[in-house]
N, C-alpha and C positions, 0 to 999 in steps of 0.2 A: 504494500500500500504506500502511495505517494503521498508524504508528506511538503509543507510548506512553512515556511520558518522566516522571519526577519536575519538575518546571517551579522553574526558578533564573533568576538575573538573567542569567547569560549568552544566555536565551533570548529576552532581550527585541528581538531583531531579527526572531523569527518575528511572520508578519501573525496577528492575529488576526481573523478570519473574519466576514462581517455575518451578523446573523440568531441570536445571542445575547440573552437576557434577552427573548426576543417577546413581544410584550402585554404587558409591562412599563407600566404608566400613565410612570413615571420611569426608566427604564433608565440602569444607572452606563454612561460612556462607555467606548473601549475604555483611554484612559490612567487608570480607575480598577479597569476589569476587571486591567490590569496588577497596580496596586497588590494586587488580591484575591490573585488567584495568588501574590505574593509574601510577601504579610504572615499566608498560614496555615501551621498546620504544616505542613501536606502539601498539596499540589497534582500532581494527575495533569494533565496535557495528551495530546489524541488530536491527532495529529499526517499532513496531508497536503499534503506536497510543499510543508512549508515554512511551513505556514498553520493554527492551529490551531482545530478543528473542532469541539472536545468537550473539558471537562475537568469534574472535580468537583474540591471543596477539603474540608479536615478542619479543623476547632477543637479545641485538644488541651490538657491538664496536661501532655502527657506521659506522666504515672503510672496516671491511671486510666481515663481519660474522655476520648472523643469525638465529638463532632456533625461530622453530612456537610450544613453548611447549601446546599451548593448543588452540583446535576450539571444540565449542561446538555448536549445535542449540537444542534449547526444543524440543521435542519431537512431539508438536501440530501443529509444522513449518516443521518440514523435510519431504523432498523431494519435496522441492519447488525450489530446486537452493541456497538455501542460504547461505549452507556453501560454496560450490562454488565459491559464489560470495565473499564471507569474504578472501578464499584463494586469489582469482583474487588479492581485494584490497590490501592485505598483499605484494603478490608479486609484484604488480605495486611498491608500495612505497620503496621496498627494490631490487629494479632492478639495483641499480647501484654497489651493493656487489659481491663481489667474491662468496660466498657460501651461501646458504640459506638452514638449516635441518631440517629436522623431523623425530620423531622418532615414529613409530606408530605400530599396532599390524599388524599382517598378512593380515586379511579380510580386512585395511582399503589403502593397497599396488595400490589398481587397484584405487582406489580415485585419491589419489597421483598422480599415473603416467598420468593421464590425465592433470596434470600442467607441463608438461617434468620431473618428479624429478624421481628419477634413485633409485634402490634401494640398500640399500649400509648395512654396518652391524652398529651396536648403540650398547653402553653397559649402564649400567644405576644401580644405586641403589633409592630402594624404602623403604621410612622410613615411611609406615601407621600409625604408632604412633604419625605423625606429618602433617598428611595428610590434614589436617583442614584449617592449617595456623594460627591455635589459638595460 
């Protein structure tokens, strides 16, 4: 059974799962995937048997604004609801903000729009050179 957790330091004894960041050219390892989960506002973890399978993280002021730069589920989980679900919790905890974005490729637009998010335009630079977080 999949569980769902707010993700803290006490958690850092659960395995974190392979098959994160896939096709990654530079994928952060798991002791930076750690650091991810800890160092954002919010971090959801999907949780089985100890090992975690799925999370997304939030960027936040707090006050008004927040980006969801990354939802991922392994690949042995998806399409069981679960990123779904990581969204859900994401958006419960940040309900009371002005804006909430994400910035995602094309195919993943009809995901989105089934939480009301509207689709809007993003600009973005990408430094693969630092892709790791090493």
């Amino acid at each position: 059974m999949i569980t769902y957790k707010q993700y803290n330091e006490a958690m850092d004894s659960l395995e974190i799962a392979d098959g994160f960041f896939d096709g990654w050219p530079n994928p952060p390892s798991k002791a930076v995937h750690r650091k991810i989960l800890l160092g954002s506002y919010l971090s959801v973890v999907a949780i089985d048997n100890e090992r975690i399978v799925g999370f997304i993280n939030v960027i936040s002021d707090g006050v008004l604004s927040a980006y969801i730069p990354l939802l991922e589920v392994v690949e042995a989980y998806q399409g069981q609801g679960i990123g779904s679900r990581l969204v859900e919790e994401a958006l419960a905890a940040t309900k009371d903000l002005y804006m909430i974005d994400v910035a995602c490729d094309d195919d993943v637009v009809p995901f989105y729009e089934r939480f009301n998010m509207i689709r809007g335009n993003a600009m973005s630079i990408r430094n693969y050179d630092r892709q790791s977080g090493e």
